[in-house]
N, CA, C and O atoms as a GROMACS GRO file, in nm:
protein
  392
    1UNK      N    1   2.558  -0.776   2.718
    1UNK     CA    2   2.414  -0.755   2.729
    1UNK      C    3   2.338  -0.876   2.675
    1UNK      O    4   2.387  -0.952   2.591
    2UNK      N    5   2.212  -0.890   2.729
    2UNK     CA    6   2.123  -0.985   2.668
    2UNK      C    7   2.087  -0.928   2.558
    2UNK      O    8   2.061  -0.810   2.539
    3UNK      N    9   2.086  -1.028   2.474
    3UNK     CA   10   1.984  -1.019   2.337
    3UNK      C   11   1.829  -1.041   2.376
    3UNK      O   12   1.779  -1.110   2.465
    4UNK      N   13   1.753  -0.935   2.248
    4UNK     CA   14   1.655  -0.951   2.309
    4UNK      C   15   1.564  -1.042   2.188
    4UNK      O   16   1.592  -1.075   2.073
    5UNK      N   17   1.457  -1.063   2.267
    5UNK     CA   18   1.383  -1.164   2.200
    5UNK      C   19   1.306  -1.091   2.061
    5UNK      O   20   1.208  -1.025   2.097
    6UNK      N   21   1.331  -1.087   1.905
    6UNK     CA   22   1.262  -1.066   1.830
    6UNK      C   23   1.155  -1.088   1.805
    6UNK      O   24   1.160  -1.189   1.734
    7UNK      N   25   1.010  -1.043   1.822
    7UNK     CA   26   0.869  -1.102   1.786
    7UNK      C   27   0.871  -1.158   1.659
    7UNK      O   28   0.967  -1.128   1.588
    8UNK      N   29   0.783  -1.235   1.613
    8UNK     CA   30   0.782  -1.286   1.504
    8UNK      C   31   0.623  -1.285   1.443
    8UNK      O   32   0.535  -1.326   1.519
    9UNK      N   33   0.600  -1.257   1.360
    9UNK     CA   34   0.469  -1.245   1.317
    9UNK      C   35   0.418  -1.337   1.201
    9UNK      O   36   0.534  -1.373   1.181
   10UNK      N   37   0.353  -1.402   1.114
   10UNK     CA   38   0.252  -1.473   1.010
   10UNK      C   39   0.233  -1.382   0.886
   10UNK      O   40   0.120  -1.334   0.898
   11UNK      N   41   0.284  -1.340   0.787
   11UNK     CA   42   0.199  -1.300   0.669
   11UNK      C   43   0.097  -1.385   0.620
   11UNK      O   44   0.104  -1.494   0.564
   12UNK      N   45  -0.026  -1.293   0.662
   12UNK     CA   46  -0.206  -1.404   0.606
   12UNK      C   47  -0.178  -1.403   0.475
   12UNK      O   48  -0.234  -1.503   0.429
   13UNK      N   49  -0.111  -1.333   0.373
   13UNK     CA   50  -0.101  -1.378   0.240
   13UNK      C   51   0.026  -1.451   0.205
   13UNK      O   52  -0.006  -1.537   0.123
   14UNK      N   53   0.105  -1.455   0.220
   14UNK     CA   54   0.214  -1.596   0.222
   14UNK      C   55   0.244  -1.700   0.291
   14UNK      O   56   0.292  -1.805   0.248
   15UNK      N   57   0.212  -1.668   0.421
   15UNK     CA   58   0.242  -1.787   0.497
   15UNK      C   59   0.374  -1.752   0.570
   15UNK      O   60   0.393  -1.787   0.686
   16UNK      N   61   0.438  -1.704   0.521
   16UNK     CA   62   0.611  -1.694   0.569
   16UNK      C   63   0.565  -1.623   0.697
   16UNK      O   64   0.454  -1.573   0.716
   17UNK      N   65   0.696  -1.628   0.805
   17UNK     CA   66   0.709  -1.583   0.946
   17UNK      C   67   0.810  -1.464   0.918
   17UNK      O   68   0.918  -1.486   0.863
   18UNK      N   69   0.764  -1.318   0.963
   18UNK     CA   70   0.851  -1.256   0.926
   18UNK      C   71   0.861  -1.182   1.094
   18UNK      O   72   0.767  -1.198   1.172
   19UNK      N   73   1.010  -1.084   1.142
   19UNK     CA   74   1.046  -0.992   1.215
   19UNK      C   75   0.890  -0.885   1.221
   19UNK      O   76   0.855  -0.826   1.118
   20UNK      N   77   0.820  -0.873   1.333
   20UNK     CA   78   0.699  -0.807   1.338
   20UNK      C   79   0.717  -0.661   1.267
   20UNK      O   80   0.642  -0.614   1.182
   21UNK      N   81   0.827  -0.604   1.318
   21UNK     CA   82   0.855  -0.481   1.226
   21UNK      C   83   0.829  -0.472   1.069
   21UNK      O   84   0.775  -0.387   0.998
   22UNK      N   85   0.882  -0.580   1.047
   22UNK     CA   86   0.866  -0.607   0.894
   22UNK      C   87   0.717  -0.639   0.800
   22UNK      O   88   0.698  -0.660   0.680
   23UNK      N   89   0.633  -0.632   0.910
   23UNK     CA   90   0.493  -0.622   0.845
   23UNK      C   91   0.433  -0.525   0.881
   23UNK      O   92   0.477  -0.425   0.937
   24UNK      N   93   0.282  -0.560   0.836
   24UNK     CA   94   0.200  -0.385   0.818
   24UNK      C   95   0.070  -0.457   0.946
   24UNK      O   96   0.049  -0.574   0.912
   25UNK      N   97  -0.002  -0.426   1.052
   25UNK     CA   98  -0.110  -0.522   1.078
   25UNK      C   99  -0.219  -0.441   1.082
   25UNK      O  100  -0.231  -0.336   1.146
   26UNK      N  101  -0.313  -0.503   1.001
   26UNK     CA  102  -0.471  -0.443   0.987
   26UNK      C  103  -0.561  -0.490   1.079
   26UNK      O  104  -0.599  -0.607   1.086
   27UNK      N  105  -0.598  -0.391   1.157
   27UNK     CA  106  -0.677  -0.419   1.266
   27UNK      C  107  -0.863  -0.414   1.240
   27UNK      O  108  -0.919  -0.325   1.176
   28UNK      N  109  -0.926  -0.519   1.300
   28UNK     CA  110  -1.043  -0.497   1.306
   28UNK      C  111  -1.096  -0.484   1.398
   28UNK      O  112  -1.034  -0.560   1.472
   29UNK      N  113  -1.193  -0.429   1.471
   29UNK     CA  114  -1.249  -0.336   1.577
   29UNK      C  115  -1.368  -0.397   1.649
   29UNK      O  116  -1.444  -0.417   1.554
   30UNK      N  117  -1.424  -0.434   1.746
   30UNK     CA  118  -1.541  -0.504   1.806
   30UNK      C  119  -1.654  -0.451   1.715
   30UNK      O  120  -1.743  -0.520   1.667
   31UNK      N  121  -1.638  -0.313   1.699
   31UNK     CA  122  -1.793  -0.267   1.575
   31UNK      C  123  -1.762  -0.284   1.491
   31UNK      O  124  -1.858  -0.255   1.418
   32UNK      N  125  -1.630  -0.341   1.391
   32UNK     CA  126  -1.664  -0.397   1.273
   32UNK      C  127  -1.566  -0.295   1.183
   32UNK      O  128  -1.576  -0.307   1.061
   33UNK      N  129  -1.502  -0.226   1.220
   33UNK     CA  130  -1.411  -0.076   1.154
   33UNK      C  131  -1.272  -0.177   1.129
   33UNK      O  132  -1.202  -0.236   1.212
   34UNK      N  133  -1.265  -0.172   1.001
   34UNK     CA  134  -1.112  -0.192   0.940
   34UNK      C  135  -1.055  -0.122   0.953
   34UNK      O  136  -1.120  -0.020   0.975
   35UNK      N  137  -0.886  -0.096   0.954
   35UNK     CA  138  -0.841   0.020   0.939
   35UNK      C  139  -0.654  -0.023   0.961
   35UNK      O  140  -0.619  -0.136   0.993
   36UNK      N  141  -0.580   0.064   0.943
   36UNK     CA  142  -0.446   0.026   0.893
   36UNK      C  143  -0.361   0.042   1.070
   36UNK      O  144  -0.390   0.138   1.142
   37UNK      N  145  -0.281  -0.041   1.106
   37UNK     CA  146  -0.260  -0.045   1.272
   37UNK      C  147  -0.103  -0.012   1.226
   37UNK      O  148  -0.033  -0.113   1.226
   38UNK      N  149  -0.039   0.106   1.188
   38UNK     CA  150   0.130   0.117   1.219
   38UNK      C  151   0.179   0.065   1.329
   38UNK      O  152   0.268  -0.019   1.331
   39UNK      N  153   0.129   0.106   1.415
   39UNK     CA  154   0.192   0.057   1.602
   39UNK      C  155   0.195  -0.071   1.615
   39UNK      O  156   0.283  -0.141   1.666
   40UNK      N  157   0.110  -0.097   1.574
   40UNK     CA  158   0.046  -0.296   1.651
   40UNK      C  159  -0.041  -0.290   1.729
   40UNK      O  160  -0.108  -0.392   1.713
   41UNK      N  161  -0.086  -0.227   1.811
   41UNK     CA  162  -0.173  -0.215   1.952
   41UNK      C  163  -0.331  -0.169   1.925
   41UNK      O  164  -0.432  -0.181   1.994
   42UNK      N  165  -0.313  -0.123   1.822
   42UNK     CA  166  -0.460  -0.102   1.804
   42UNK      C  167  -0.519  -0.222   1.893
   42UNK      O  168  -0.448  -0.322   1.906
   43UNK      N  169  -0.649  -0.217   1.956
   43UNK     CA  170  -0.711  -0.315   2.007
   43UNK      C  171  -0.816  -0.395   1.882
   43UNK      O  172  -0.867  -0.343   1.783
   44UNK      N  173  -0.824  -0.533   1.931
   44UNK     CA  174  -0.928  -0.585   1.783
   44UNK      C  175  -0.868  -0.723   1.727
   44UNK      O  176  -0.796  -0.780   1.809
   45UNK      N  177  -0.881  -0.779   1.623
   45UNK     CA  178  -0.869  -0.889   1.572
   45UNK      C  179  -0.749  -0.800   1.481
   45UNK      O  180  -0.770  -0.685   1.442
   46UNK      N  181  -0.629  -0.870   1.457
   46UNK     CA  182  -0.558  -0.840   1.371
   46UNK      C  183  -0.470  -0.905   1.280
   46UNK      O  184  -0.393  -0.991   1.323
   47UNK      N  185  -0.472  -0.870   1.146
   47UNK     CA  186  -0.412  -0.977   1.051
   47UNK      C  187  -0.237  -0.933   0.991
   47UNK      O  188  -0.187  -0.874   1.087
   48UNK      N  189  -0.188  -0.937   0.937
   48UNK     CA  190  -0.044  -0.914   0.919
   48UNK      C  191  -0.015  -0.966   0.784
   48UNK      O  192  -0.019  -1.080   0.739
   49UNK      N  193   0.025  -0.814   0.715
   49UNK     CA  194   0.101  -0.815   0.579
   49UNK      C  195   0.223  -0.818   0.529
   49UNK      O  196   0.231  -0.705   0.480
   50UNK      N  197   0.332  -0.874   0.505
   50UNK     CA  198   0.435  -0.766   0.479
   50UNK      C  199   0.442  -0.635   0.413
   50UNK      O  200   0.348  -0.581   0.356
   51UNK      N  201   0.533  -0.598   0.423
   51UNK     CA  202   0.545  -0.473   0.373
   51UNK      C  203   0.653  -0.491   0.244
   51UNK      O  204   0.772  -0.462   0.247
   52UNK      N  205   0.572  -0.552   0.120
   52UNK     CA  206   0.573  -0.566  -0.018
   52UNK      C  207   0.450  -0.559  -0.090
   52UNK      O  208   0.358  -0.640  -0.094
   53UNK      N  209   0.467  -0.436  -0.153
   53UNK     CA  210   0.351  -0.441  -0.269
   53UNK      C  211   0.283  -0.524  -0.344
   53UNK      O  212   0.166  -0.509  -0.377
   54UNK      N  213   0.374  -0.638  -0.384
   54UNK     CA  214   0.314  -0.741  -0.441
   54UNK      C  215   0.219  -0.831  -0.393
   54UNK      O  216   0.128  -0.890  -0.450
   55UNK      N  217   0.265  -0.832  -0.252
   55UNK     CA  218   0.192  -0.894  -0.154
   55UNK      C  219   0.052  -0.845  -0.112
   55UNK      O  220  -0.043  -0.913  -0.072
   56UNK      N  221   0.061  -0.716  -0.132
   56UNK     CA  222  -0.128  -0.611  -0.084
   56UNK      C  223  -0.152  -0.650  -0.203
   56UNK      O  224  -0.260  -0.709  -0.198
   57UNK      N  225  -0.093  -0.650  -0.357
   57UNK     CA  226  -0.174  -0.664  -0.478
   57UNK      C  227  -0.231  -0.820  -0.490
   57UNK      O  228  -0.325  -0.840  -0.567
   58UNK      N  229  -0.177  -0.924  -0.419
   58UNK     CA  230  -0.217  -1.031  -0.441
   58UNK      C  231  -0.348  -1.034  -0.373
   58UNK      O  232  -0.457  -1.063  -0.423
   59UNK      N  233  -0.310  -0.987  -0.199
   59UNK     CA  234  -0.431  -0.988  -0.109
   59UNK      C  235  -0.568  -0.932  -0.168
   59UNK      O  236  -0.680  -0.975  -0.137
   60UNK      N  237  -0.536  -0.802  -0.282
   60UNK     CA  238  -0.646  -0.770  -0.298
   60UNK      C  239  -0.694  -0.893  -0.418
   60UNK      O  240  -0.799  -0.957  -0.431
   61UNK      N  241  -0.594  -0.890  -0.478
   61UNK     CA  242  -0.721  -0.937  -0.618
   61UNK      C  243  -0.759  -1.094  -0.559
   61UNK      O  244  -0.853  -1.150  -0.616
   62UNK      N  245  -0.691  -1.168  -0.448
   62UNK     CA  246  -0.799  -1.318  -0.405
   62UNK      C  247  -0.901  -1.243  -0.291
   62UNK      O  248  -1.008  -1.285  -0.246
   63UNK      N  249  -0.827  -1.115  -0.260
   63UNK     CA  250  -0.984  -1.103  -0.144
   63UNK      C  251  -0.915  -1.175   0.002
   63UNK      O  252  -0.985  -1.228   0.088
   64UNK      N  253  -0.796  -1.168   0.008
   64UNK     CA  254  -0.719  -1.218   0.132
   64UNK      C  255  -0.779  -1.177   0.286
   64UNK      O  256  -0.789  -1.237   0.392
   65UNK      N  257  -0.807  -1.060   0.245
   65UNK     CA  258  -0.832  -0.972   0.420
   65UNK      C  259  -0.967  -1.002   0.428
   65UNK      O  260  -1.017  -1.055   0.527
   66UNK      N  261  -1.034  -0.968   0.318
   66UNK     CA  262  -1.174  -0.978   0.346
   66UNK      C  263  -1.213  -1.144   0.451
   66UNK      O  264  -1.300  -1.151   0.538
   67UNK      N  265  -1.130  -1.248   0.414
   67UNK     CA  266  -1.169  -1.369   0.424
   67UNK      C  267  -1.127  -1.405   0.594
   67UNK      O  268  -1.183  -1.483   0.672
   68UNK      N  269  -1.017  -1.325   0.613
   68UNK     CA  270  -0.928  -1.351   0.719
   68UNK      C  271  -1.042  -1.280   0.855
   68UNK      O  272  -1.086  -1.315   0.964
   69UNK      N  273  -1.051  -1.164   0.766
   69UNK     CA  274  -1.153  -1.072   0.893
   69UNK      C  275  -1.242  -1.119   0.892
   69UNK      O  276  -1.282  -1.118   1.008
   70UNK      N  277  -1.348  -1.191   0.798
   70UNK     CA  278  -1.467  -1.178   0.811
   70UNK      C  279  -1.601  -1.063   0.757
   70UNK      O  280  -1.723  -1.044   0.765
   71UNK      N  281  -1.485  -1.012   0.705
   71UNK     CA  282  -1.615  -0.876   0.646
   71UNK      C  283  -1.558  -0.851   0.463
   71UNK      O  284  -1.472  -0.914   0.400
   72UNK      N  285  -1.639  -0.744   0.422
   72UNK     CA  286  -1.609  -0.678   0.287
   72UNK      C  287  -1.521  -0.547   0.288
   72UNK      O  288  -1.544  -0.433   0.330
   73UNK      N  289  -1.409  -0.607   0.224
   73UNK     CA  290  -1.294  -0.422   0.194
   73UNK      C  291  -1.342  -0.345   0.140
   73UNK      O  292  -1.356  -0.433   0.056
   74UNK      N  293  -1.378  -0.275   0.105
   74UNK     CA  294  -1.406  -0.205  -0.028
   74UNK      C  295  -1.232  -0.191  -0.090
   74UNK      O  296  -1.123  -0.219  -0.039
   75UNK      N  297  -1.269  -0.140  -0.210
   75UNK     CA  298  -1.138  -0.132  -0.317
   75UNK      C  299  -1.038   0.024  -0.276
   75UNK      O  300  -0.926   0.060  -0.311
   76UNK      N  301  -1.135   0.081  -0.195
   76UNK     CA  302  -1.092   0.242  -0.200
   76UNK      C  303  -1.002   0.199  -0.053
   76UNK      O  304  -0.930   0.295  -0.028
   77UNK      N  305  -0.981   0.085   0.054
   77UNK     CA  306  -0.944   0.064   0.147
   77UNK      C  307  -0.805  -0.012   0.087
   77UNK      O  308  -0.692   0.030   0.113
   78UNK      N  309  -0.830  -0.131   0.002
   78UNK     CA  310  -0.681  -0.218  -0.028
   78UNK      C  311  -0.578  -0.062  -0.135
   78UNK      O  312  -0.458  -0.043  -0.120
   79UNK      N  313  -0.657   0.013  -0.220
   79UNK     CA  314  -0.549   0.116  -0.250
   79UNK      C  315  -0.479   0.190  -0.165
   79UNK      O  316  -0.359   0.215  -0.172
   80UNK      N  317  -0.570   0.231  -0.070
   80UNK     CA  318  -0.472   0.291   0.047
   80UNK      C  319  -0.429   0.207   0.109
   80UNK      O  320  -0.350   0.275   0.174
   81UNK      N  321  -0.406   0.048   0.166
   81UNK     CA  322  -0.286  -0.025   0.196
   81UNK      C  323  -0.188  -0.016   0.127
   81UNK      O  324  -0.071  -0.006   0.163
   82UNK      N  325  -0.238  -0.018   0.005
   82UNK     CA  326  -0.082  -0.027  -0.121
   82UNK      C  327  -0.049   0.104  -0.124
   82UNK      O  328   0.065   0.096  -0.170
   83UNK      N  329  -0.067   0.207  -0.109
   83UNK     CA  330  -0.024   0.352  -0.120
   83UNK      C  331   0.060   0.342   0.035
   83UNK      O  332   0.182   0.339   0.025
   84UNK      N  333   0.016   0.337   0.146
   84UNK     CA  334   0.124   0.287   0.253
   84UNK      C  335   0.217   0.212   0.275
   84UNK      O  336   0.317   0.238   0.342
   85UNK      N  337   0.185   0.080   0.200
   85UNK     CA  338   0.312  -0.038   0.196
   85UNK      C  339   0.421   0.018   0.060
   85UNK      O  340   0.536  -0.023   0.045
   86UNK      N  341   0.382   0.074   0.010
   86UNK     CA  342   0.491   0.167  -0.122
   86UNK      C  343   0.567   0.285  -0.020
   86UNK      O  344   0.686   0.301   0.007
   87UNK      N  345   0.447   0.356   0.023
   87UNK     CA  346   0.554   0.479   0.111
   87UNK      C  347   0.631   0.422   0.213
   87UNK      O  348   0.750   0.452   0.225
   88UNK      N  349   0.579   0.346   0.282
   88UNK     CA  350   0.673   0.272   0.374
   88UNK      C  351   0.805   0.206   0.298
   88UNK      O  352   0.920   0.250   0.300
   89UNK      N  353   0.770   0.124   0.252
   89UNK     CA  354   0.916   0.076   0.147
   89UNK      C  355   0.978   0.117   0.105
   89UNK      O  356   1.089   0.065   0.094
   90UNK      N  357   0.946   0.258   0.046
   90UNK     CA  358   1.055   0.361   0.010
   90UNK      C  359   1.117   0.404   0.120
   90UNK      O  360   1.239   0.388   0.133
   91UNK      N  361   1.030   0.475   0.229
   91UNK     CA  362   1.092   0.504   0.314
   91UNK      C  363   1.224   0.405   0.397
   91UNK      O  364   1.329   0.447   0.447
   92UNK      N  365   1.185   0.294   0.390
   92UNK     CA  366   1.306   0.173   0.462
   92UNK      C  367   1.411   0.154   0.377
   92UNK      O  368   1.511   0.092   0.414
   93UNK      N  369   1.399   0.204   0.257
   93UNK     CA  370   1.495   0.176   0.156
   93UNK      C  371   1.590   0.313   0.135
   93UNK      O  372   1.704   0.302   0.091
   94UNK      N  373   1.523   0.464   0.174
   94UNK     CA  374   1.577   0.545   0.227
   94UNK      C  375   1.614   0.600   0.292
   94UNK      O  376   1.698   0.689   0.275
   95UNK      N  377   1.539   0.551   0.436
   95UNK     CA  378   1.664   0.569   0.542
   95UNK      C  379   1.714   0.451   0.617
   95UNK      O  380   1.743   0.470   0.735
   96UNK      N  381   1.729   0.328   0.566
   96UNK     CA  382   1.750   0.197   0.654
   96UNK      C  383   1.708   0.158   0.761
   96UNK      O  384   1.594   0.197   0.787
   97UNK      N  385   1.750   0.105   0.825
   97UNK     CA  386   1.674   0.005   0.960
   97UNK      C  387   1.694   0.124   1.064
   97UNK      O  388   1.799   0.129   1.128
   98UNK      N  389   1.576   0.234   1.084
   98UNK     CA  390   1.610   0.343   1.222
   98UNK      C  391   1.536   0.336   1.276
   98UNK      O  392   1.531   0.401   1.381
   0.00000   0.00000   0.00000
């Protein structure tokens, strides 16, 4: 069989190129609505995290997304990234690559 082509995606807070699976992408919306994209497809401008905590904690405290999108997070939005990129991580760490 052919192998297939892995997407590759940008973490806006490190720089590194990671397996698209392996990040989180926050989508922004023609009216201006942030919001957390599991799928990818959301339609909109979209930026790409990994999926490491340390990494949403950095984004928040320089203000990473805010700068990338163009608008203001509020704080009650980067906790619920980090409350997802934690459940997610656990989850990959408990049931492996499915």
């Amino acid at each position: 069989m052919k192998k297939r082509k892995v997407p590759l995606r940008k973490s806006v807070v490190s720089g590194e190129i990671f397996p698209k699976k392996e990040l989180i992408r926050i989508a922004k919306s023609k009216e201006g609505e942030v919001s957390i994209d599991p799928s990818g497809k959301k339609p909109g401008r979209g930026a790409y995290v990994a999926l490491e905590p340390a990494e949403v904690e950095e984004a928040w405290k320089k203000r990473i997304l805010d700068r990338t999108l163009g608008t203001d997070l509020s704080d009650d939005f980067y906790q619920e990234l980090l409350d997802y990129v934690k459940h997610q991580k656990a989850r990959k760490e408990l049931f492996g690559n499915e």
